[in-house]
Each structure stands twice: as structure tokens, then as C-alpha cells.
PDB file of the backbone (N, CA, C, O) and the ligand in Angstrom, with CONECT records:
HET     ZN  A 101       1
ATOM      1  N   UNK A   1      22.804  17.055  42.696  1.00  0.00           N
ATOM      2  CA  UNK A   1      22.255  18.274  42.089  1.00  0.00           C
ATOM      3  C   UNK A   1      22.434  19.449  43.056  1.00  0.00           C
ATOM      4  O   UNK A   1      22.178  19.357  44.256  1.00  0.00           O
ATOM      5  N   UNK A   2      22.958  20.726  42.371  1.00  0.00           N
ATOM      6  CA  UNK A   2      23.327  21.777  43.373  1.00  0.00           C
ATOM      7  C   UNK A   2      22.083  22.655  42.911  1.00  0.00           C
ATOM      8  O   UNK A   2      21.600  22.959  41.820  1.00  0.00           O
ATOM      9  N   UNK A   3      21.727  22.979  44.523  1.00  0.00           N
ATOM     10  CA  UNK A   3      20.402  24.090  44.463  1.00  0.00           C
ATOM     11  C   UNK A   3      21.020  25.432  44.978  1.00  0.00           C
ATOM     12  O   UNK A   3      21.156  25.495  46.200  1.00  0.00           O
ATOM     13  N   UNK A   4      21.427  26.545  44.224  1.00  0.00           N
ATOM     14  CA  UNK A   4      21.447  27.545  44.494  1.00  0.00           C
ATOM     15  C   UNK A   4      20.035  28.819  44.528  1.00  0.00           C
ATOM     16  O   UNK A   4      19.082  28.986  43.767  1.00  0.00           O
ATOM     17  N   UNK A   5      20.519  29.602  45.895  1.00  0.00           N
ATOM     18  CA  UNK A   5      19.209  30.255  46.136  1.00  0.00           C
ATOM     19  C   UNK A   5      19.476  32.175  45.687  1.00  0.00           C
ATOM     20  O   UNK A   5      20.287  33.101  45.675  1.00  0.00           O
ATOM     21  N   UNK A   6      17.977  31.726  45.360  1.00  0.00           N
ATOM     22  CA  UNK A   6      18.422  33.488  44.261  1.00  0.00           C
ATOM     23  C   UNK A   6      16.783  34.344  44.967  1.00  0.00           C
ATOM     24  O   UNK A   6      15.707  33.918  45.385  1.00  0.00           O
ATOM     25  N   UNK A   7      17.188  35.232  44.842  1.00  0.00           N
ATOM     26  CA  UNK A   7      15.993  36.269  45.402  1.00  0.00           C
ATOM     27  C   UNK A   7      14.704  36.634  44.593  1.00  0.00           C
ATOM     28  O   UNK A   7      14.854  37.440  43.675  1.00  0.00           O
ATOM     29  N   UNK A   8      13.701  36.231  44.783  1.00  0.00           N
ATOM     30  CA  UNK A   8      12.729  36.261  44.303  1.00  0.00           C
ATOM     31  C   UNK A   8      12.197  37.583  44.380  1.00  0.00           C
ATOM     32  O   UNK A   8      11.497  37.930  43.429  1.00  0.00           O
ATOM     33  N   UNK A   9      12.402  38.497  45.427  1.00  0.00           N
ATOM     34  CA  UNK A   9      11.983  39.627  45.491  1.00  0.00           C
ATOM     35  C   UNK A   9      12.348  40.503  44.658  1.00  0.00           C
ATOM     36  O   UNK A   9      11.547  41.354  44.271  1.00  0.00           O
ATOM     37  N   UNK A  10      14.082  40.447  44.068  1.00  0.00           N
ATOM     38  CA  UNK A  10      14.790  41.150  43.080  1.00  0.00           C
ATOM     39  C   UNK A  10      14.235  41.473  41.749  1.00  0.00           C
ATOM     40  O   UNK A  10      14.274  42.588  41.229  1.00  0.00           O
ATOM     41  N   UNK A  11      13.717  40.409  41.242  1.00  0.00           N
ATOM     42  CA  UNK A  11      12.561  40.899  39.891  1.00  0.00           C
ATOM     43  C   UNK A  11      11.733  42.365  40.343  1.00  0.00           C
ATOM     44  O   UNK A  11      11.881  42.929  41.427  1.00  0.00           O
ATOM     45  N   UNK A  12      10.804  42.835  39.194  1.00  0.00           N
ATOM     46  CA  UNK A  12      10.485  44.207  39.032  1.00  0.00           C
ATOM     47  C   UNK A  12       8.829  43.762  39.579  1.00  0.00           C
ATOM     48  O   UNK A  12       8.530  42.658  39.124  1.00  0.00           O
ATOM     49  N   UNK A  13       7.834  44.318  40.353  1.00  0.00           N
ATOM     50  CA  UNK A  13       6.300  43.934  40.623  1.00  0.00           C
ATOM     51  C   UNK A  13       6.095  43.504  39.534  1.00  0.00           C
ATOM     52  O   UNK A  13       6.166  42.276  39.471  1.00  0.00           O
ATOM     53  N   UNK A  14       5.821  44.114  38.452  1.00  0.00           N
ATOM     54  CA  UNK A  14       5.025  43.071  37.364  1.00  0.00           C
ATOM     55  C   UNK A  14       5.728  41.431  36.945  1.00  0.00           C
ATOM     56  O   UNK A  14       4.905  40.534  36.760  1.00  0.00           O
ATOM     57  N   UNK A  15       6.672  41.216  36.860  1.00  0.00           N
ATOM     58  CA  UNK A  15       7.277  40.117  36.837  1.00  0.00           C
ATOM     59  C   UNK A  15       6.487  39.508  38.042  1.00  0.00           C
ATOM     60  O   UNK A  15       5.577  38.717  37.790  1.00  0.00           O
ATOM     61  N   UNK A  16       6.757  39.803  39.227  1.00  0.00           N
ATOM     62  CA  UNK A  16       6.547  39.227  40.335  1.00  0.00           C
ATOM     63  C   UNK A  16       5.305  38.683  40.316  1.00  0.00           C
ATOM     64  O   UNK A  16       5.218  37.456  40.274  1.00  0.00           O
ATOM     65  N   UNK A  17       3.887  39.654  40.351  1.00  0.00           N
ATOM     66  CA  UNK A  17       2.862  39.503  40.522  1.00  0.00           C
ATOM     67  C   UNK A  17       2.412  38.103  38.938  1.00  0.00           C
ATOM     68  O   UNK A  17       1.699  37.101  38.998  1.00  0.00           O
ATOM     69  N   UNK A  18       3.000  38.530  38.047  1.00  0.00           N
ATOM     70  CA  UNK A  18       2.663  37.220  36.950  1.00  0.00           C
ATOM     71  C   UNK A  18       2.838  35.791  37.182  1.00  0.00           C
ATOM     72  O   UNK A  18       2.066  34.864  36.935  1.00  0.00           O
ATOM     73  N   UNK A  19       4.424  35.791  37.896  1.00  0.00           N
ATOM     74  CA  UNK A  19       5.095  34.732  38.479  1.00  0.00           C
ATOM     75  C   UNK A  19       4.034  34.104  39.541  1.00  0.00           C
ATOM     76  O   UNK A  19       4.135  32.904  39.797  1.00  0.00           O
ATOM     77  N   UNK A  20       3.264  34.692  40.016  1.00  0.00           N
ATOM     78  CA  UNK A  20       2.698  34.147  41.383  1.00  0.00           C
ATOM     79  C   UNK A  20       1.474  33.677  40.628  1.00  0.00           C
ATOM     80  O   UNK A  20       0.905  32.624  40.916  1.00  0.00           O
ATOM     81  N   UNK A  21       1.091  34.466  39.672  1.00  0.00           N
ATOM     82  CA  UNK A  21      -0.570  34.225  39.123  1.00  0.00           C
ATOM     83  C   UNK A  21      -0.688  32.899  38.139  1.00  0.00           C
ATOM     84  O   UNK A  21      -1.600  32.083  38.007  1.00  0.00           O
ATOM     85  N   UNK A  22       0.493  33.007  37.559  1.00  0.00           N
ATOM     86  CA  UNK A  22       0.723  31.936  36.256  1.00  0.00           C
ATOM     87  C   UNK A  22       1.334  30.828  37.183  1.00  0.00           C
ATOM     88  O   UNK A  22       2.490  30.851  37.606  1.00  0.00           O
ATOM     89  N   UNK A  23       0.194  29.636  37.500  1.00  0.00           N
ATOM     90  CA  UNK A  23       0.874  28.728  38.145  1.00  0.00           C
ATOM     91  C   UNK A  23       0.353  27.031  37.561  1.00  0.00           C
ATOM     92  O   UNK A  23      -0.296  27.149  36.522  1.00  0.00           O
ATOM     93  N   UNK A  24       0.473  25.869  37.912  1.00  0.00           N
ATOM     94  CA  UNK A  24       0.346  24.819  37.374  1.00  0.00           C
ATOM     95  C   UNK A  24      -0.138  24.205  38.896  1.00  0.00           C
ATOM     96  O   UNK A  24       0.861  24.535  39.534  1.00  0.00           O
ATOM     97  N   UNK A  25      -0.748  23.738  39.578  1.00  0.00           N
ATOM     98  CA  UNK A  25      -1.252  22.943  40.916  1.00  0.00           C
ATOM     99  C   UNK A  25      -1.323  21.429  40.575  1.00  0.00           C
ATOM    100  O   UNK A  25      -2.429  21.049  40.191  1.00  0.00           O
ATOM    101  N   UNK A  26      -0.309  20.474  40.649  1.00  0.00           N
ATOM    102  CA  UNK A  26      -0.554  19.172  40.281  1.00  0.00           C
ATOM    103  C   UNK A  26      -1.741  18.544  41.797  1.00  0.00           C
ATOM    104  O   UNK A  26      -2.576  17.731  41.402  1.00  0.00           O
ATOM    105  N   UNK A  27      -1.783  18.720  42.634  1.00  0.00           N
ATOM    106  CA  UNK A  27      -2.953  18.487  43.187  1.00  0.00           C
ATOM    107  C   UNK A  27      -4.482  19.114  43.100  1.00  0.00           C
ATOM    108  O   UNK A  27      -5.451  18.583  43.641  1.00  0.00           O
ATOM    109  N   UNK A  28      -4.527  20.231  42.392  1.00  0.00           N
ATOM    110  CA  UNK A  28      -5.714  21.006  42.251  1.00  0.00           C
ATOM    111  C   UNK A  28      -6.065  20.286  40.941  1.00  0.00           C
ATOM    112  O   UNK A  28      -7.196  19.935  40.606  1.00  0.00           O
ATOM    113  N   UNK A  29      -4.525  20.060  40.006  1.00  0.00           N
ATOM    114  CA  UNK A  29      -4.915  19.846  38.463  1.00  0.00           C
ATOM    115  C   UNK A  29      -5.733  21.099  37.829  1.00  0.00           C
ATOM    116  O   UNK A  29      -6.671  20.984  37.041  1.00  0.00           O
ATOM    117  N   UNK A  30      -5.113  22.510  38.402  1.00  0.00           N
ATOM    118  CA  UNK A  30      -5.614  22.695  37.327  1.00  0.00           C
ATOM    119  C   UNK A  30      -4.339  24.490  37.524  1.00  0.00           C
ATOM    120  O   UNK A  30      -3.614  24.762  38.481  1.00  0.00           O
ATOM    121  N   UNK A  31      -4.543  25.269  36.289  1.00  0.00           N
ATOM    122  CA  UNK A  31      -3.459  26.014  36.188  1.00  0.00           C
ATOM    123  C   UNK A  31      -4.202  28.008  36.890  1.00  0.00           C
ATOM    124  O   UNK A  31      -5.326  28.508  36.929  1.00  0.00           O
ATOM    125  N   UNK A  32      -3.006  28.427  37.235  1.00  0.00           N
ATOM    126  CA  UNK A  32      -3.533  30.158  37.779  1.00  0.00           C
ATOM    127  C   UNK A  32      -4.375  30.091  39.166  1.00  0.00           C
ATOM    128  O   UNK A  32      -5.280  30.800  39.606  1.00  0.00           O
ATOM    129  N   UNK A  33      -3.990  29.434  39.456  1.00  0.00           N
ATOM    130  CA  UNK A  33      -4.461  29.065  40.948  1.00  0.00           C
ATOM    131  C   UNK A  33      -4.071  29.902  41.941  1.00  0.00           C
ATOM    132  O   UNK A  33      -4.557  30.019  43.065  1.00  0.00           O
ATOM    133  N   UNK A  34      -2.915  30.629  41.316  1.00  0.00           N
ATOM    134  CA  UNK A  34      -1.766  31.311  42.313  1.00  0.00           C
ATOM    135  C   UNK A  34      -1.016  30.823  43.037  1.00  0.00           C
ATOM    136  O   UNK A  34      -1.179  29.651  43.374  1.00  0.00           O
ATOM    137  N   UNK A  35       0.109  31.619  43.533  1.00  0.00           N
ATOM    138  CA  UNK A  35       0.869  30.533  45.017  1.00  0.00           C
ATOM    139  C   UNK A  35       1.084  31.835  45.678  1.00  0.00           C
ATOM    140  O   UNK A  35       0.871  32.912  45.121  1.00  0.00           O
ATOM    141  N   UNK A  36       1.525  31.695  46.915  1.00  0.00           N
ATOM    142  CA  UNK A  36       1.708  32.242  47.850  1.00  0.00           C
ATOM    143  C   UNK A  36       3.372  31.914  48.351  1.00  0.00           C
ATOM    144  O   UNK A  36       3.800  31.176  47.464  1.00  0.00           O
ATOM    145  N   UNK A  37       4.470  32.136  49.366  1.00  0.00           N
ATOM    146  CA  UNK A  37       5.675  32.065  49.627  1.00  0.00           C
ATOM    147  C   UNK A  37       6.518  31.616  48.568  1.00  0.00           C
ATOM    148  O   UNK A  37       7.059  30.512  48.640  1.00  0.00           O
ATOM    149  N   UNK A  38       6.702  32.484  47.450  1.00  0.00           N
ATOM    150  CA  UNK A  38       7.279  32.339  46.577  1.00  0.00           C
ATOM    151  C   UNK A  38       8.926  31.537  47.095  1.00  0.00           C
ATOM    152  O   UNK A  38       9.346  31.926  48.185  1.00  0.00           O
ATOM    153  N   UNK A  39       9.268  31.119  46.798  1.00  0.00           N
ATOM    154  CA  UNK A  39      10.988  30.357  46.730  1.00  0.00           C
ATOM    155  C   UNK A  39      11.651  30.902  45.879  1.00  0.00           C
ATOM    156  O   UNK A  39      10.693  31.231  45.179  1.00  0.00           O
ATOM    157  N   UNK A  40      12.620  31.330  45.270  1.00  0.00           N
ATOM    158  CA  UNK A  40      12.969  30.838  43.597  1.00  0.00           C
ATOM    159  C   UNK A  40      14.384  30.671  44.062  1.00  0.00           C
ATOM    160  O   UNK A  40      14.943  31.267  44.983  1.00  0.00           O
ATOM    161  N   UNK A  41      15.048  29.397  42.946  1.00  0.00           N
ATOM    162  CA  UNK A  41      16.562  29.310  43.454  1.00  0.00           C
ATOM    163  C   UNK A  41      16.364  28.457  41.986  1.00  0.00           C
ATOM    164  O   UNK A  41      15.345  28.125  41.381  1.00  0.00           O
ATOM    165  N   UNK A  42      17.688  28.277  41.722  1.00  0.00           N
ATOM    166  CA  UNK A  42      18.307  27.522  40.767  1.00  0.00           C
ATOM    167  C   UNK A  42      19.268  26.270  40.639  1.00  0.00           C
ATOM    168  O   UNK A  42      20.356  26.112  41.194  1.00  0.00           O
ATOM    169  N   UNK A  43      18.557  25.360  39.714  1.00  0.00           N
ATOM    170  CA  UNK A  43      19.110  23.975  39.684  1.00  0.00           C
ATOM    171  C   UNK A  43      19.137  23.336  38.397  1.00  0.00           C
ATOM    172  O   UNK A  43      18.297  23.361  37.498  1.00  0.00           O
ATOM    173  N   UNK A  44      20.246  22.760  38.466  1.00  0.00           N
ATOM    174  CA  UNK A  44      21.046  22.443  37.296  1.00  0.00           C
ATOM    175  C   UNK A  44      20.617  23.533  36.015  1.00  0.00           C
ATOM    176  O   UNK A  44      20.185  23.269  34.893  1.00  0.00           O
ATOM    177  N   UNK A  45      20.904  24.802  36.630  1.00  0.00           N
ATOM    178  CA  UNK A  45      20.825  25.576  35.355  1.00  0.00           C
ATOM    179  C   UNK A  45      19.368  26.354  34.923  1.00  0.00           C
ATOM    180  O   UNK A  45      19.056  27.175  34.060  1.00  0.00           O
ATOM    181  N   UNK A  46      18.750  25.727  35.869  1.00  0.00           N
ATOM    182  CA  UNK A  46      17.163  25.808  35.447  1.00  0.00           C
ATOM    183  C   UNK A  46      16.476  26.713  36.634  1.00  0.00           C
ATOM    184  O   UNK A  46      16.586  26.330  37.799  1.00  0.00           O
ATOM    185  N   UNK A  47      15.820  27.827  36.346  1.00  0.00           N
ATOM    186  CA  UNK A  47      15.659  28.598  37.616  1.00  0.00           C
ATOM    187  C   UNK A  47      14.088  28.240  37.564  1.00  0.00           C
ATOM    188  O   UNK A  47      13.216  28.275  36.697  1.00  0.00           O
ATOM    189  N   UNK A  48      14.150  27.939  38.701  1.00  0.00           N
ATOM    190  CA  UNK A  48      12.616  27.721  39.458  1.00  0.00           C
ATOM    191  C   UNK A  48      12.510  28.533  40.565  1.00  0.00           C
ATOM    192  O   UNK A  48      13.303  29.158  41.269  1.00  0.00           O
ATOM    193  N   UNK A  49      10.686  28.263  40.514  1.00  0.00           N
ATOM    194  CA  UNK A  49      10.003  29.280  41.253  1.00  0.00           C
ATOM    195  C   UNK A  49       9.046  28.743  42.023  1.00  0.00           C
ATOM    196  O   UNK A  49       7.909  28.726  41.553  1.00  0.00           O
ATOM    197  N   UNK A  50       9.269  28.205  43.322  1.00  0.00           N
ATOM    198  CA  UNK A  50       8.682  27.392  44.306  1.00  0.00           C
ATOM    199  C   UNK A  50       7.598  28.047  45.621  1.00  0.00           C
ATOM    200  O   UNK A  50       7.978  28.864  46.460  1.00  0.00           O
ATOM    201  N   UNK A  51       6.377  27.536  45.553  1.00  0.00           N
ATOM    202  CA  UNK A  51       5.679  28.093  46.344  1.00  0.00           C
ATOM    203  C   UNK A  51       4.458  27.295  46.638  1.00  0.00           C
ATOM    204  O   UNK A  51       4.443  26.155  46.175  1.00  0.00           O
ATOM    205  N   UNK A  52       3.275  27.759  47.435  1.00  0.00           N
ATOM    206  CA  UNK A  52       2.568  26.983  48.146  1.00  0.00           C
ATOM    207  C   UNK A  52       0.994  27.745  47.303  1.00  0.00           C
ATOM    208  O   UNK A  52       0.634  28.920  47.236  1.00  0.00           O
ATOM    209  N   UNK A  53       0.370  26.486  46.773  1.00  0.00           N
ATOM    210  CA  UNK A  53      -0.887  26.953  45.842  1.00  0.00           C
ATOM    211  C   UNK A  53      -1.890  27.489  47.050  1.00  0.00           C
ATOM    212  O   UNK A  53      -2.160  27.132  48.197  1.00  0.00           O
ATOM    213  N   UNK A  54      -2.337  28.672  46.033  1.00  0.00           N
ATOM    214  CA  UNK A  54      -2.893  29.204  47.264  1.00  0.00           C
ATOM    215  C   UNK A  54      -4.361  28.587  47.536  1.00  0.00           C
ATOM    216  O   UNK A  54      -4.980  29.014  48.510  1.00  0.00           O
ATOM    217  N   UNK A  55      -4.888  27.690  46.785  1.00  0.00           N
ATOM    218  CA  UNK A  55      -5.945  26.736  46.734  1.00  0.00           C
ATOM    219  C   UNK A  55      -6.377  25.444  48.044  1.00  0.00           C
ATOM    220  O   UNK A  55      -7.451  25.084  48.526  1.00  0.00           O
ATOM    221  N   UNK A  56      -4.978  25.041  48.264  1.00  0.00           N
ATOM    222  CA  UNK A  56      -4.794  23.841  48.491  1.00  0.00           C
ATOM    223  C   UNK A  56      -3.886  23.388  49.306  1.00  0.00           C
ATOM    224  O   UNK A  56      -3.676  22.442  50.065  1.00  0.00           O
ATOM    225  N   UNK A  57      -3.208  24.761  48.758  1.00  0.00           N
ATOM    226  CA  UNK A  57      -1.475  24.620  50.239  1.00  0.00           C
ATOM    227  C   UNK A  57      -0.638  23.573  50.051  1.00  0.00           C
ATOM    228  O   UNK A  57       0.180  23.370  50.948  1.00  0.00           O
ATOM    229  N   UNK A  58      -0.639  22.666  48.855  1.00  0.00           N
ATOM    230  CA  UNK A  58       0.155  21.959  48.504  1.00  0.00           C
ATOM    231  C   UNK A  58       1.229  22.988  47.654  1.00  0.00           C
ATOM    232  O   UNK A  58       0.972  24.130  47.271  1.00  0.00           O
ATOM    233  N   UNK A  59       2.706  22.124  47.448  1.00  0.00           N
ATOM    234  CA  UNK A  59       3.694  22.719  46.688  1.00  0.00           C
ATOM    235  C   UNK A  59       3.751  23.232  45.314  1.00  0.00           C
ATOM    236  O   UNK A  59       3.510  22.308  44.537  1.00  0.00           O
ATOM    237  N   UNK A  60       3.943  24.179  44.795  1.00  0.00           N
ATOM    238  CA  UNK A  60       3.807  24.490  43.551  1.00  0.00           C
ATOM    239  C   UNK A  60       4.931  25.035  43.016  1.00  0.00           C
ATOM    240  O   UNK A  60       5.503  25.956  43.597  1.00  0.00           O
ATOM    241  N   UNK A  61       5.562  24.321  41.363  1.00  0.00           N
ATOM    242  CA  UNK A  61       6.755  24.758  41.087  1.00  0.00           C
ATOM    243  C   UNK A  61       6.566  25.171  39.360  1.00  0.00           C
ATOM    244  O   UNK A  61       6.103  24.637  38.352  1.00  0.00           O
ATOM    245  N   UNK A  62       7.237  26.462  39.738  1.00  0.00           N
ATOM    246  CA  UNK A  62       7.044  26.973  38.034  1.00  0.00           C
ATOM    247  C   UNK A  62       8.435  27.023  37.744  1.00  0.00           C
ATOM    248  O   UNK A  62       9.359  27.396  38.467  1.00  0.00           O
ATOM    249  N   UNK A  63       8.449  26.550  36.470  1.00  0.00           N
ATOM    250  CA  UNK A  63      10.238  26.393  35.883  1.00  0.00           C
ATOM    251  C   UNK A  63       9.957  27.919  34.875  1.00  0.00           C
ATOM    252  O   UNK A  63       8.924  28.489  34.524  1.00  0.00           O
ATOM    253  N   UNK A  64      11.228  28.165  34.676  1.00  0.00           N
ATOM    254  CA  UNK A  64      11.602  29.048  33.647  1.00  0.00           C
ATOM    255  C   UNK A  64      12.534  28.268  32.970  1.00  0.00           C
ATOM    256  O   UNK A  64      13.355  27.460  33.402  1.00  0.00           O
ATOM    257  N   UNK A  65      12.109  28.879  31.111  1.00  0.00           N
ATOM    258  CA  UNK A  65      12.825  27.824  30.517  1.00  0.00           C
ATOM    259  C   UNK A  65      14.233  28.691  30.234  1.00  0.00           C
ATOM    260  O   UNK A  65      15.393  28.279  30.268  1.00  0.00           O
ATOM    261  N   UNK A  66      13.727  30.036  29.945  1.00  0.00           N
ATOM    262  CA  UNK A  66      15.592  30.803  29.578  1.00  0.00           C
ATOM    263  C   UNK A  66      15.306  31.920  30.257  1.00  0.00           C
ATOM    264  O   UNK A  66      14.388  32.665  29.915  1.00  0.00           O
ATOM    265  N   UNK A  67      16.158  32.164  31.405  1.00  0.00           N
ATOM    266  CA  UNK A  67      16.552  32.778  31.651  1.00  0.00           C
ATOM    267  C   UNK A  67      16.961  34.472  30.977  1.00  0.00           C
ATOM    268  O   UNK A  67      16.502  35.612  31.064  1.00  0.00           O
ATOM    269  N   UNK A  68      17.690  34.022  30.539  1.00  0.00           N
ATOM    270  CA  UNK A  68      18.544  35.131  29.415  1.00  0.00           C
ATOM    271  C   UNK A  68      17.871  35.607  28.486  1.00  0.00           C
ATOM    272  O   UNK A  68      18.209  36.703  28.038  1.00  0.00           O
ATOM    273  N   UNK A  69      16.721  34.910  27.933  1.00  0.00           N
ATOM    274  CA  UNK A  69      16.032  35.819  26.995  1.00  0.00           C
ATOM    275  C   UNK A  69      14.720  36.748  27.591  1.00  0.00           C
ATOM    276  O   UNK A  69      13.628  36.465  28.082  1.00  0.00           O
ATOM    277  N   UNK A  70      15.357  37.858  27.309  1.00  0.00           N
ATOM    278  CA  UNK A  70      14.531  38.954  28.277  1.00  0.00           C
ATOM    279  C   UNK A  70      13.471  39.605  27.190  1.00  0.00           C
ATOM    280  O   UNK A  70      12.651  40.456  27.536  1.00  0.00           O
ATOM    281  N   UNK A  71      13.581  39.096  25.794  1.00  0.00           N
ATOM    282  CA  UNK A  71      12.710  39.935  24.444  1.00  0.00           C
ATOM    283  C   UNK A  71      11.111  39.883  25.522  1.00  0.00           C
ATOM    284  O   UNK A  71      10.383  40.801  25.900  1.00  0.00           O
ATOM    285  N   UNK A  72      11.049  38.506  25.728  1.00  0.00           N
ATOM    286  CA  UNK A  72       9.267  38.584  25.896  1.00  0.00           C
ATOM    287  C   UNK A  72       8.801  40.309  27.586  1.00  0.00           C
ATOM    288  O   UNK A  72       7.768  40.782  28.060  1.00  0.00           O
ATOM    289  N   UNK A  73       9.985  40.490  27.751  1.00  0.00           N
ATOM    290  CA  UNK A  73       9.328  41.787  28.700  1.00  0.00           C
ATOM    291  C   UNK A  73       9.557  43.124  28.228  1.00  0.00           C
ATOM    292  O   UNK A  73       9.233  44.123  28.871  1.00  0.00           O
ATOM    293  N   UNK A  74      10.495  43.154  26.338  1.00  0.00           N
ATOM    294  CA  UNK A  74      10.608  44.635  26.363  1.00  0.00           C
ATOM    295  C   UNK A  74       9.893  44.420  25.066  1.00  0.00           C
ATOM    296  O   UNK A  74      10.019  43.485  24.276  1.00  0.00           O
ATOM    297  N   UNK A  75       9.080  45.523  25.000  1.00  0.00           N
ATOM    298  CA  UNK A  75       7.940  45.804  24.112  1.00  0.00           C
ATOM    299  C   UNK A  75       7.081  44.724  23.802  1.00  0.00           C
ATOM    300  O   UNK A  75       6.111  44.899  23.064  1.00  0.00           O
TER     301      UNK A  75
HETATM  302 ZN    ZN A 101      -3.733  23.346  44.625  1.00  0.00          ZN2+
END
């Protein structure tokens, strides 16, 4: 599996700040926990968004499912 690395900073603040807030903590079990050192890179097609819950400091990974469909940020 090839992990290519893509810039997390490049998104617009509001993207950003959602990305960090909207999170899933499989050790907290529970979701919006936040993360902290965002990652994001892409694998097999699938761009993820890797970071450290800010709860717990365990790993936290948010997938995006499409990319390309940008409808849900204009209007
Ligand atoms: Zn946690």
C-alpha cells in the first residue's frame, strides 16, 4: 500500500478547524474529542486525516470518503 503525503495545512480554517473537531477516539470510544498534530496523506485512494486525540493522546484517524465532491462546502 502506497502512502502519499498531502498538506493538511492547505485546506481553508474552516475546513481545518471541523477536521480537527469531528473526530472518532477508538480508545476514548467516544466521537468530537478533537485531535491535535493533524497528519493527512493518502492511501489507496482514500485521504486520511491522522492525529493524536486530544483526550487521551492515543492515535486518531478520520477518513474522507470523496474527495472530489466539494457540494457539501458551497452553499
Ligand atoms: Zn481518546
Amino acid at each position: 500500500m502506497e502512502r502519499q503525503e498531502r498538506d493538511f495545512y492547505q485546506r481553508d480554517a474552516e475546513d481545518q478547524a471541523s477536521f480537527l473537531e469531528q473526530t472518532w477516539c477508538n480508545n476514548c470510544q467516544q466521537v468530537d474529542l478533537g485531535m491535535k498534530d493533524p497528519v493527512e496523506y493518502e492511501l489507496d485512494g482514500v485521504i486520511m486525516i491522522e492525529g493524536k486525540c486530544k483526550k487521551c493522546g492515543e492515535s486518531v484517524t478520520t477518513e474522507l470518503a470523496d474527495e472530489d465532491d466539494d457540494s457539501e462546502w458551497i452553499d
